[in-house]
C-alpha positions, -999 to +999 in steps of 0.1 A: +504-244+437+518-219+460+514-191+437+480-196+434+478-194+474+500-164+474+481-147+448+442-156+467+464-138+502+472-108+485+435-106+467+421-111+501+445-086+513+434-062+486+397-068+496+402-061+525+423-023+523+393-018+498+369-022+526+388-007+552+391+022+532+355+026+520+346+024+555+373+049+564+355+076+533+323+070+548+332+083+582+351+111+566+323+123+546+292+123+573+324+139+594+320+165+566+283+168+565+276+171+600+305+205+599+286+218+567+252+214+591+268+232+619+284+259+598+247+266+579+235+267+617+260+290+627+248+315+601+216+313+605+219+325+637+246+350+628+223+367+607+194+365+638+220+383+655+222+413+632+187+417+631+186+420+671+172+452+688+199+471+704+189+477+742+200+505+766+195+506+803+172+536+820+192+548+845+164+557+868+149+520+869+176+497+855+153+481+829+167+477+796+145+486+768+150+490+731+170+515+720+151+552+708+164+567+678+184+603+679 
């Protein structure tokens, strides 16, 4: 009889890790997704960046105005 005790503790045991771990995976992976939605994000605007006007200040008024070709 106490084997049979001992061996429904350790499956409870076992059901238990397997939850806790589950659990643990979850976390880990929407951890993961929400840093691959931040990193997309991140270059998006990186690439809004590149495609920004360069400015240059007129030194007569101080406004800065897009930059004139040469």
């Amino acid at each position: 009889m106490p084997q049979i005790l001992l061996l429904a503790a350790v499956g409870a045991g076992l059901l238990l890790v397997r939850r806790l771990l589950r659990r643990e995976q979850n976390r880990v992976a929407a951890d993961l997704r929400e840093a691959e939605d931040a990193m997309a994000r991140r270059n998006m605007e990186r690439r809004n960046i590149d495609r920004a006007v360069p400015l240059e200040q007129d030194p007569a008024t101080g406004v800065y105005r897009p930059k004139q070709p040469r």
